[in-house]
mmJSON file of the N, C-alpha and C atoms, coordinates in Angstrom:
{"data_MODEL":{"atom_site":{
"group_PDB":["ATOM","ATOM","ATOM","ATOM","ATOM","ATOM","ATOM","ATOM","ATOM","ATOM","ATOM","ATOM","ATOM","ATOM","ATOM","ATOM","ATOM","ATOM","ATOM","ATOM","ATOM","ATOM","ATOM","ATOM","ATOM","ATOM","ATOM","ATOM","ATOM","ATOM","ATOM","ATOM","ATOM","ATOM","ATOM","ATOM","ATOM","ATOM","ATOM","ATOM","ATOM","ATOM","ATOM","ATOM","ATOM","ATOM","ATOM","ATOM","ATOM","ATOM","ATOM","ATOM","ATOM","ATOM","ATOM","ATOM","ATOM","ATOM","ATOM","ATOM","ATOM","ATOM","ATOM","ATOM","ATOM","ATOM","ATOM","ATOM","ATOM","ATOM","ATOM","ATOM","ATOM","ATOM","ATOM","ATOM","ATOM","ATOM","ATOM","ATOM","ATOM","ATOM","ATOM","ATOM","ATOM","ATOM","ATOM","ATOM","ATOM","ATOM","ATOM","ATOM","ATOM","ATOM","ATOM","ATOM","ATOM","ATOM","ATOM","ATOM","ATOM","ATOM","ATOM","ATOM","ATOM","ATOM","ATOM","ATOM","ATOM","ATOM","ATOM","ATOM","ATOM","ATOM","ATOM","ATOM","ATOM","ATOM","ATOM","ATOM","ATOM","ATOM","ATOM","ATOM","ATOM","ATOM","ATOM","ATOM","ATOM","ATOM","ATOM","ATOM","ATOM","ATOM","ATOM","ATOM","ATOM","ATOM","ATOM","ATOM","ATOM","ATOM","ATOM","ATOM","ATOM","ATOM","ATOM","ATOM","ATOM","ATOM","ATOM","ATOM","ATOM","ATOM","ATOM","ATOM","ATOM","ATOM","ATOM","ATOM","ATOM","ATOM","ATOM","ATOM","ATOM","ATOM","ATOM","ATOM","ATOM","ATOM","ATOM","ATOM","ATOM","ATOM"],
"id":[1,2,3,4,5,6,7,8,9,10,11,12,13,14,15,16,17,18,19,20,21,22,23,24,25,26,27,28,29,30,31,32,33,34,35,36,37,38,39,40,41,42,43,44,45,46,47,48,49,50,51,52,53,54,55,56,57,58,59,60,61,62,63,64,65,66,67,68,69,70,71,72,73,74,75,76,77,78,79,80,81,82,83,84,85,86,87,88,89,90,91,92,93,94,95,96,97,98,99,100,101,102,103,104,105,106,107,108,109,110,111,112,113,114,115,116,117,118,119,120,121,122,123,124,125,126,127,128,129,130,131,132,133,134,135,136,137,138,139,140,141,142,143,144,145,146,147,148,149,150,151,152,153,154,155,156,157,158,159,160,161,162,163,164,165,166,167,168,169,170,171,172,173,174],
"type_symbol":["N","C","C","N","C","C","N","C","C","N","C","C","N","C","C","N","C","C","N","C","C","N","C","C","N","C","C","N","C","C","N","C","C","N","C","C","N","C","C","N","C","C","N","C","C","N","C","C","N","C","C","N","C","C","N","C","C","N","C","C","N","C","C","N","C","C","N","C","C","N","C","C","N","C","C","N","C","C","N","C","C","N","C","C","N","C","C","N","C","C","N","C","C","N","C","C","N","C","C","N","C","C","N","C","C","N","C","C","N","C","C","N","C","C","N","C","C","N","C","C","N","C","C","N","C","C","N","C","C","N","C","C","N","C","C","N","C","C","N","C","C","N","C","C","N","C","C","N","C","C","N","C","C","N","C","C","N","C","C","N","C","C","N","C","C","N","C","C","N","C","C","N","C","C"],
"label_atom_id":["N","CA","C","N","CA","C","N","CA","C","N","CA","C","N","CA","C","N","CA","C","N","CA","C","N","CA","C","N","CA","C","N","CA","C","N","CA","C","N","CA","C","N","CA","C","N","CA","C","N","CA","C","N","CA","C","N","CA","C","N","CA","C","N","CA","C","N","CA","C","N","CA","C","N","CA","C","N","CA","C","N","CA","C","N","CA","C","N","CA","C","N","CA","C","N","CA","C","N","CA","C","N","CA","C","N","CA","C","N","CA","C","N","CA","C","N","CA","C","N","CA","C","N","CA","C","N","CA","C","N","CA","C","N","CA","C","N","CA","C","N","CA","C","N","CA","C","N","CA","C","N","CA","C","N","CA","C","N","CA","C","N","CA","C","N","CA","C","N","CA","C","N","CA","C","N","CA","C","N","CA","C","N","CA","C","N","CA","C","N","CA","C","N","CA","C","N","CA","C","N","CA","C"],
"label_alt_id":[null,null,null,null,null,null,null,null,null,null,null,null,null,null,null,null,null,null,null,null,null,null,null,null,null,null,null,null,null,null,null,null,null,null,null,null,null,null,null,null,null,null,null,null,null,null,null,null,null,null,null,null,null,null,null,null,null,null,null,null,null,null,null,null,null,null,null,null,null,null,null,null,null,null,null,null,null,null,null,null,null,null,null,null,null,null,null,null,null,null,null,null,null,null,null,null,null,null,null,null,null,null,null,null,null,null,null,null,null,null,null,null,null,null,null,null,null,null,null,null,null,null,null,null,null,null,null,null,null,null,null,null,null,null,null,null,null,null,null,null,null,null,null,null,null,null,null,null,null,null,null,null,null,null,null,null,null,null,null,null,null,null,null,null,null,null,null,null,null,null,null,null,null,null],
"label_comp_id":["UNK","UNK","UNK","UNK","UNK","UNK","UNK","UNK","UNK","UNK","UNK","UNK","UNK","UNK","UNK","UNK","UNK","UNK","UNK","UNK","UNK","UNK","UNK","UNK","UNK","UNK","UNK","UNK","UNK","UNK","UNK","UNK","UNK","UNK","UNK","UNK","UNK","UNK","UNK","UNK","UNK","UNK","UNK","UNK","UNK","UNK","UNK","UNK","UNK","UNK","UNK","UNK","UNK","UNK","UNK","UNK","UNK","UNK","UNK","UNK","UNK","UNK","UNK","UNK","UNK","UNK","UNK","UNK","UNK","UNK","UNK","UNK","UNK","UNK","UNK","UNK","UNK","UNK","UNK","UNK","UNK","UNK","UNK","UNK","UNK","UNK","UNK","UNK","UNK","UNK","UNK","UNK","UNK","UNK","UNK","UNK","UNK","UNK","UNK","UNK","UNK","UNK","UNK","UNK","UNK","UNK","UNK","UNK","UNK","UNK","UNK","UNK","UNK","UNK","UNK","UNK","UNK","UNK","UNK","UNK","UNK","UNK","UNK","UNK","UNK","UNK","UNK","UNK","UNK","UNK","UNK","UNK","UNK","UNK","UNK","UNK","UNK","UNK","UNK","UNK","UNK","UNK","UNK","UNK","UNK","UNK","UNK","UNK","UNK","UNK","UNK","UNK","UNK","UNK","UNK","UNK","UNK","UNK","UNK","UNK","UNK","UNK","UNK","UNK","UNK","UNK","UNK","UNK","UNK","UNK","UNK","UNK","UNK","UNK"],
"label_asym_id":["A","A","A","A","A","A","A","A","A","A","A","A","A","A","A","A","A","A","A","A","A","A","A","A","A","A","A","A","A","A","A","A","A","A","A","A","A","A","A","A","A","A","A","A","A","A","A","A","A","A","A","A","A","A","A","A","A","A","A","A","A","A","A","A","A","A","A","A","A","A","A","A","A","A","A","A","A","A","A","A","A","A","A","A","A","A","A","A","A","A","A","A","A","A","A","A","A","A","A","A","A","A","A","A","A","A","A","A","A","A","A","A","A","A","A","A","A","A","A","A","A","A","A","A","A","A","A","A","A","A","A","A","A","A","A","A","A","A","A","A","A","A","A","A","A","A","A","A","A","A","A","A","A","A","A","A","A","A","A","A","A","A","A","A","A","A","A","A","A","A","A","A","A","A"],
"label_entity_id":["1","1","1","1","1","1","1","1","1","1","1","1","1","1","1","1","1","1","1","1","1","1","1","1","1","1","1","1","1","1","1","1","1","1","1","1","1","1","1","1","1","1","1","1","1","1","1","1","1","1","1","1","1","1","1","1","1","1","1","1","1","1","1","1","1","1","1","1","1","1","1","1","1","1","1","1","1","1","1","1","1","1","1","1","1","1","1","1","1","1","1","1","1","1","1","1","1","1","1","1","1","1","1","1","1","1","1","1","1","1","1","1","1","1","1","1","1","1","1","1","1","1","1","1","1","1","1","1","1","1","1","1","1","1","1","1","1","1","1","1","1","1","1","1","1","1","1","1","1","1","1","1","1","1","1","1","1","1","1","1","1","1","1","1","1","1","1","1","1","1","1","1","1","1"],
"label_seq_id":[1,1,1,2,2,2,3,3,3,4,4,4,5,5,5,6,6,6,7,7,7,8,8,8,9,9,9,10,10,10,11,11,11,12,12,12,13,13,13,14,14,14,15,15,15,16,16,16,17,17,17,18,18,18,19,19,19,20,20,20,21,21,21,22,22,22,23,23,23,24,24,24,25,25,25,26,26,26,27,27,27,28,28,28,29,29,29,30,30,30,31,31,31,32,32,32,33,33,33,34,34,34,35,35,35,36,36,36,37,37,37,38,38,38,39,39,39,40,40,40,41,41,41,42,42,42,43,43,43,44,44,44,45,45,45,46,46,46,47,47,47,48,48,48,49,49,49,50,50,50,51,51,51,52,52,52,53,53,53,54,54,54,55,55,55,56,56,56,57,57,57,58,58,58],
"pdbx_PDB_ins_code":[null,null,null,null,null,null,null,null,null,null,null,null,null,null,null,null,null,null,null,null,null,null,null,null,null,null,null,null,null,null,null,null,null,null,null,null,null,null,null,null,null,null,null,null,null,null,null,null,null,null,null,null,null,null,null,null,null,null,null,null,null,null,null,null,null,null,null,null,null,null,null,null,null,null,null,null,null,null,null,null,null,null,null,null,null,null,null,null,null,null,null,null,null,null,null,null,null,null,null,null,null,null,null,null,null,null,null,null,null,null,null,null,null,null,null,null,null,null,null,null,null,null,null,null,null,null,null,null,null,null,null,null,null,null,null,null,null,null,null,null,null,null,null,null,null,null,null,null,null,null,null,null,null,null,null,null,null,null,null,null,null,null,null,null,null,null,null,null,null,null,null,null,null,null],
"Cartn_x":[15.079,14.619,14.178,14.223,13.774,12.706,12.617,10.564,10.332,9.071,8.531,6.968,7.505,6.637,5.458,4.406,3.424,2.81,2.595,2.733,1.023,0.459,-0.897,-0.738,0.267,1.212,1.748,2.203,2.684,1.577,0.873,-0.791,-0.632,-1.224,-1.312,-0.211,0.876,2.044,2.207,1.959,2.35,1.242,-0.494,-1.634,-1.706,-1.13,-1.214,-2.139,-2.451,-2.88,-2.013,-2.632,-1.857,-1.173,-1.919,-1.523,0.004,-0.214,1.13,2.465,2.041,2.936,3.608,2.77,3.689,4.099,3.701,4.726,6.127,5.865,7.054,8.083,7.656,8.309,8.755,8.266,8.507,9.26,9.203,10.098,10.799,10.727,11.757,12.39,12.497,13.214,13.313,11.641,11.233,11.271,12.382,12.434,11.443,10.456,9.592,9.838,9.46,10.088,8.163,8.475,6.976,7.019,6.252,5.988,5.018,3.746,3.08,2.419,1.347,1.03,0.281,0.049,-1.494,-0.82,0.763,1.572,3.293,3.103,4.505,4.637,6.194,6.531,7.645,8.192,9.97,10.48,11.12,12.233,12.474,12.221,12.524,13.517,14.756,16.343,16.135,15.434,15.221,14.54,13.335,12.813,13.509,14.012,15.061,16.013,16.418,17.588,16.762,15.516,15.091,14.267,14.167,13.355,14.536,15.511,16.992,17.542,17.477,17.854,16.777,15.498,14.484,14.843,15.277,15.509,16.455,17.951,18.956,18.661,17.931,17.436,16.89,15.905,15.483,16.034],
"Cartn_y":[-9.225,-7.858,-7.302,-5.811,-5.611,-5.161,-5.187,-5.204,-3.581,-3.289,-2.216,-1.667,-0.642,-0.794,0.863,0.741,1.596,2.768,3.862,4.712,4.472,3.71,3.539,2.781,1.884,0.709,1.347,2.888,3.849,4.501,4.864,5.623,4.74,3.145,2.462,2.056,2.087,1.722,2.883,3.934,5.39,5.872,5.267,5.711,7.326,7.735,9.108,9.443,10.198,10.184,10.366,11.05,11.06,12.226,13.336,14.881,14.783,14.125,14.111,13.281,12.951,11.503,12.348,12.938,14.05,15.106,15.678,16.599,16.281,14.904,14.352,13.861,14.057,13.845,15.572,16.522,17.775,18.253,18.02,18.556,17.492,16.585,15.702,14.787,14.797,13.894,12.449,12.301,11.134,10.675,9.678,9.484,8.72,8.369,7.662,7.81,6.673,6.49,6.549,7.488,7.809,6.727,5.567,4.863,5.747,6.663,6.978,8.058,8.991,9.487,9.249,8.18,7.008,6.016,6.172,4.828,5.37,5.195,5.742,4.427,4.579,3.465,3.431,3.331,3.384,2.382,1.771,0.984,0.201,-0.826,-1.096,-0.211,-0.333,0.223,1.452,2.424,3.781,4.084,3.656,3.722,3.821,2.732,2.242,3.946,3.367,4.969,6.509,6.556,7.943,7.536,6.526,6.475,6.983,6.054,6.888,8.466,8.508,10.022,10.969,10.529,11.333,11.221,10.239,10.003,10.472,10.576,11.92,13.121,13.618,15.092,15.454,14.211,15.008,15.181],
"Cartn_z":[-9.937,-10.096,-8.741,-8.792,-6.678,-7.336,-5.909,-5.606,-6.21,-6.452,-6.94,-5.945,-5.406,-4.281,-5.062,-5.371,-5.917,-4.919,-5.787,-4.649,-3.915,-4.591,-3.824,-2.502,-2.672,-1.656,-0.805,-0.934,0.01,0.674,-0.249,0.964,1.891,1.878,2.592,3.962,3.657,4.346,5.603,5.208,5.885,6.203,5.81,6.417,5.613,4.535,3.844,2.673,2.591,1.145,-0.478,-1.293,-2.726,-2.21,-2.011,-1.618,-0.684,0.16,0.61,0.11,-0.633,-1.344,-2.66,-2.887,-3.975,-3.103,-1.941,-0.977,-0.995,-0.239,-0.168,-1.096,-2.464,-3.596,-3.992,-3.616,-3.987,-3.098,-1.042,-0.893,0.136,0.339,0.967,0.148,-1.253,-2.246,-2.422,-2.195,-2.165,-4.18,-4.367,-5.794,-5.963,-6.799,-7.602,-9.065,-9.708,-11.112,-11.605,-12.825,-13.348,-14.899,-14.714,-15.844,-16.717,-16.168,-17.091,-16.037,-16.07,-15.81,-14.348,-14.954,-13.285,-12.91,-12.775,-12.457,-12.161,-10.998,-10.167,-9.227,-8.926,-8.649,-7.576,-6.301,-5.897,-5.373,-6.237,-5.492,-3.96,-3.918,-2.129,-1.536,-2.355,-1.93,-1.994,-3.011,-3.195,-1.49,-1.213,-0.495,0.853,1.134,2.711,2.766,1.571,1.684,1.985,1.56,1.739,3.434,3.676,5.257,6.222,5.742,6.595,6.29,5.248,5.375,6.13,5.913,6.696,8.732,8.758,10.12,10.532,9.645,9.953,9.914,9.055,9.262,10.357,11.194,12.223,13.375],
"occupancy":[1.0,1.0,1.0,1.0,1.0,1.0,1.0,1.0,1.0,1.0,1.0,1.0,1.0,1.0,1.0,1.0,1.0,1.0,1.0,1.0,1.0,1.0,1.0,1.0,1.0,1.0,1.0,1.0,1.0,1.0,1.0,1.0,1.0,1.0,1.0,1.0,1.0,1.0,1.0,1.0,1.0,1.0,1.0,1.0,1.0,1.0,1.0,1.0,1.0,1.0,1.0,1.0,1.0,1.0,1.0,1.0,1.0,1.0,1.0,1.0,1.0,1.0,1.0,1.0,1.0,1.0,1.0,1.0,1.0,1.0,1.0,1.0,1.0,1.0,1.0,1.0,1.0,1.0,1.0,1.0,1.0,1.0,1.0,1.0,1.0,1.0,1.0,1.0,1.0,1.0,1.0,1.0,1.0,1.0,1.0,1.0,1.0,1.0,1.0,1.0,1.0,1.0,1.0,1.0,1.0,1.0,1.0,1.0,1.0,1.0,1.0,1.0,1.0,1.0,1.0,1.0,1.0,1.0,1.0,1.0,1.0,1.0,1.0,1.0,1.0,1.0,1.0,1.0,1.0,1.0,1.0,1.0,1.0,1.0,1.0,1.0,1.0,1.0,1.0,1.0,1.0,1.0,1.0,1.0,1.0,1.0,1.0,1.0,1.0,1.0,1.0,1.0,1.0,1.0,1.0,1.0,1.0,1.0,1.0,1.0,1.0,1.0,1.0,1.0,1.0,1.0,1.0,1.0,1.0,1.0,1.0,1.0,1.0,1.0],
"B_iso_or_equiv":[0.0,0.0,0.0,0.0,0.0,0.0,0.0,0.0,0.0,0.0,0.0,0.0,0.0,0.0,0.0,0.0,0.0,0.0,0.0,0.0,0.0,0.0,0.0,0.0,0.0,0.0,0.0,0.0,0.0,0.0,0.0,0.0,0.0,0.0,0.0,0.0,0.0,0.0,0.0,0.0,0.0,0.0,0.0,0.0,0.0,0.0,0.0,0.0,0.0,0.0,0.0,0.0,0.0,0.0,0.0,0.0,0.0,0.0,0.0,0.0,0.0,0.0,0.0,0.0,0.0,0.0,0.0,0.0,0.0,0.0,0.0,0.0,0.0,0.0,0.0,0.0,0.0,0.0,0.0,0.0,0.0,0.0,0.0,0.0,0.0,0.0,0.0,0.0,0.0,0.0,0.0,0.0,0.0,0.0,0.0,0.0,0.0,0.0,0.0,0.0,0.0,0.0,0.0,0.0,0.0,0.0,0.0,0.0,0.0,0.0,0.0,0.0,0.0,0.0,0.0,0.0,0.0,0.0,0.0,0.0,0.0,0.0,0.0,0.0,0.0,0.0,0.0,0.0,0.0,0.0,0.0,0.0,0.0,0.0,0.0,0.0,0.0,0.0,0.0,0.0,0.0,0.0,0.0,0.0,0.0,0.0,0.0,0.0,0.0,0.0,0.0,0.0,0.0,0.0,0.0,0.0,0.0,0.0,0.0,0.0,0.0,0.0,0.0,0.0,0.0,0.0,0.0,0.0,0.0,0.0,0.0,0.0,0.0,0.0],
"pdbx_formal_charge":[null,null,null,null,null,null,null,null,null,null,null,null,null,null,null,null,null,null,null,null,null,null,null,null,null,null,null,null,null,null,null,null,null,null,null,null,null,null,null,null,null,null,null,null,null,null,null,null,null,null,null,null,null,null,null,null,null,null,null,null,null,null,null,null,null,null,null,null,null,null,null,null,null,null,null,null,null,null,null,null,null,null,null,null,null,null,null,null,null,null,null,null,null,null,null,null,null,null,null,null,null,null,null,null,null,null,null,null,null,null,null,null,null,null,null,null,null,null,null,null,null,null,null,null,null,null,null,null,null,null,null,null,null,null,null,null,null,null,null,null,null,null,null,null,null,null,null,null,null,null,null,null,null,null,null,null,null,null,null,null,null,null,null,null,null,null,null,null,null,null,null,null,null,null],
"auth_seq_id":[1,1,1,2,2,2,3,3,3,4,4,4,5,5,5,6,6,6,7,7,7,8,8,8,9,9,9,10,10,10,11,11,11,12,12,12,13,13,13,14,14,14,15,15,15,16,16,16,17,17,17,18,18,18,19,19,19,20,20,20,21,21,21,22,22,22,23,23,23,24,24,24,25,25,25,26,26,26,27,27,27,28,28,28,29,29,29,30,30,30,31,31,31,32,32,32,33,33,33,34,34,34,35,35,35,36,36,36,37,37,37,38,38,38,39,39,39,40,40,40,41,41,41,42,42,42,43,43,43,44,44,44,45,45,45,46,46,46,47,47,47,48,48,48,49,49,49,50,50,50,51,51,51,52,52,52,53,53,53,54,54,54,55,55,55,56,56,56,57,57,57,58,58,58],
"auth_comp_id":["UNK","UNK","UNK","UNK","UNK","UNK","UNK","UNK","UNK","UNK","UNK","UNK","UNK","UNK","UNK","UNK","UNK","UNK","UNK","UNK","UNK","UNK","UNK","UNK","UNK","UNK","UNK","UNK","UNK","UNK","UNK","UNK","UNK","UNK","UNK","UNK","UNK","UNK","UNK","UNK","UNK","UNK","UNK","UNK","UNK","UNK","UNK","UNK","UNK","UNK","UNK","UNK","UNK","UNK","UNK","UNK","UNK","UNK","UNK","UNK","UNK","UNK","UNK","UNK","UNK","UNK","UNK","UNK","UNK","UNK","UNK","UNK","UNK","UNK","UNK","UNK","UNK","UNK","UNK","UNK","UNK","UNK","UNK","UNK","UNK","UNK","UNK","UNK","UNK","UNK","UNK","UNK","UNK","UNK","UNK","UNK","UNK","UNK","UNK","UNK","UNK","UNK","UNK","UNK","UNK","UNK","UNK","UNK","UNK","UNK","UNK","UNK","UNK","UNK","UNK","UNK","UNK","UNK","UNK","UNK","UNK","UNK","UNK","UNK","UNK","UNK","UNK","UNK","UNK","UNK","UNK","UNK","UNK","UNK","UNK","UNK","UNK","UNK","UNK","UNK","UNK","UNK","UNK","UNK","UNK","UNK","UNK","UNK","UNK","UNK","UNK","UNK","UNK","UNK","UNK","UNK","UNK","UNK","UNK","UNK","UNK","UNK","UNK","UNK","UNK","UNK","UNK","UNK","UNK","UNK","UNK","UNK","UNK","UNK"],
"auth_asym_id":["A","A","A","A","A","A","A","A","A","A","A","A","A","A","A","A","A","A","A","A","A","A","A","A","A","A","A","A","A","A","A","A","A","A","A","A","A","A","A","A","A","A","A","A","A","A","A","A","A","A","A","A","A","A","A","A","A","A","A","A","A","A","A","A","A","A","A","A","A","A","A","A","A","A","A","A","A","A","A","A","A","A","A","A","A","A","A","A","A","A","A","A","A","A","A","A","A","A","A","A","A","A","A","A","A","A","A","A","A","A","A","A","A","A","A","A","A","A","A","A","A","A","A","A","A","A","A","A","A","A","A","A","A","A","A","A","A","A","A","A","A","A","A","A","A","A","A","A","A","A","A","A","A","A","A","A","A","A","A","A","A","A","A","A","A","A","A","A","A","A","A","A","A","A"],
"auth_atom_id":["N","CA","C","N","CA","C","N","CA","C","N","CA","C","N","CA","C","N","CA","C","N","CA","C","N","CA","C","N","CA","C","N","CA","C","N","CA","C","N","CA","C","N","CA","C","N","CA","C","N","CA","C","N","CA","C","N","CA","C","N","CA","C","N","CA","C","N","CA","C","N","CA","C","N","CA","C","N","CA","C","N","CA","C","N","CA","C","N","CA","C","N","CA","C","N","CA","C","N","CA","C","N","CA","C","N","CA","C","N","CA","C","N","CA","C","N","CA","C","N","CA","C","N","CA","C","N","CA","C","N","CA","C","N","CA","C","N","CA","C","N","CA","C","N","CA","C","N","CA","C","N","CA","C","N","CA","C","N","CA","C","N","CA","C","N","CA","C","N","CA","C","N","CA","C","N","CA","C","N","CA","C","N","CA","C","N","CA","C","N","CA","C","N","CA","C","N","CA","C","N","CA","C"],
"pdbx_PDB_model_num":[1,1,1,1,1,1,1,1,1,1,1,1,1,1,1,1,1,1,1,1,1,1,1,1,1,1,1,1,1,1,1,1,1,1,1,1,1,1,1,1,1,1,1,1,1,1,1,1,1,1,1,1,1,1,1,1,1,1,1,1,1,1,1,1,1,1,1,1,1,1,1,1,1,1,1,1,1,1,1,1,1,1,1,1,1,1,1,1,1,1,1,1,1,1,1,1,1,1,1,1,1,1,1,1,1,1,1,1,1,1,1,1,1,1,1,1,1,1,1,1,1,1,1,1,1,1,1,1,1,1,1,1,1,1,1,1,1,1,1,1,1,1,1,1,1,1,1,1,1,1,1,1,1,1,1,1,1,1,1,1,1,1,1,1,1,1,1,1,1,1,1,1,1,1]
}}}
């Protein structure tokens, strides 16, 4: 099964808060999979792929 990386695991990783973690889900198409309301979740592979596309855009 791949890893499941939590978006609290992302504050941490990227030094961000929540506020921007849903930015980036609203406008840079950061996918996260919503188990429930207090539990979001993305993909290692989801992830890799949106760090690279962010790095072509700029």
């Amino acid at each position: 099964m791949e890893e499941r990386i939590s978006k609290k695991r992302l504050m941490k990783l990227y030094g961000v808060n929540r506020n921007t973690i849903e930015d980036w889900r609203r406008t840079k198409g950061l996918k996260m999979i919503e188990v429930s309301t207090h539990s979001k979740y993305i993909t290692e592979k989801d992830l890799i792929e949106w760090e690279n596309s962010q790095k072509e855009d700029s």
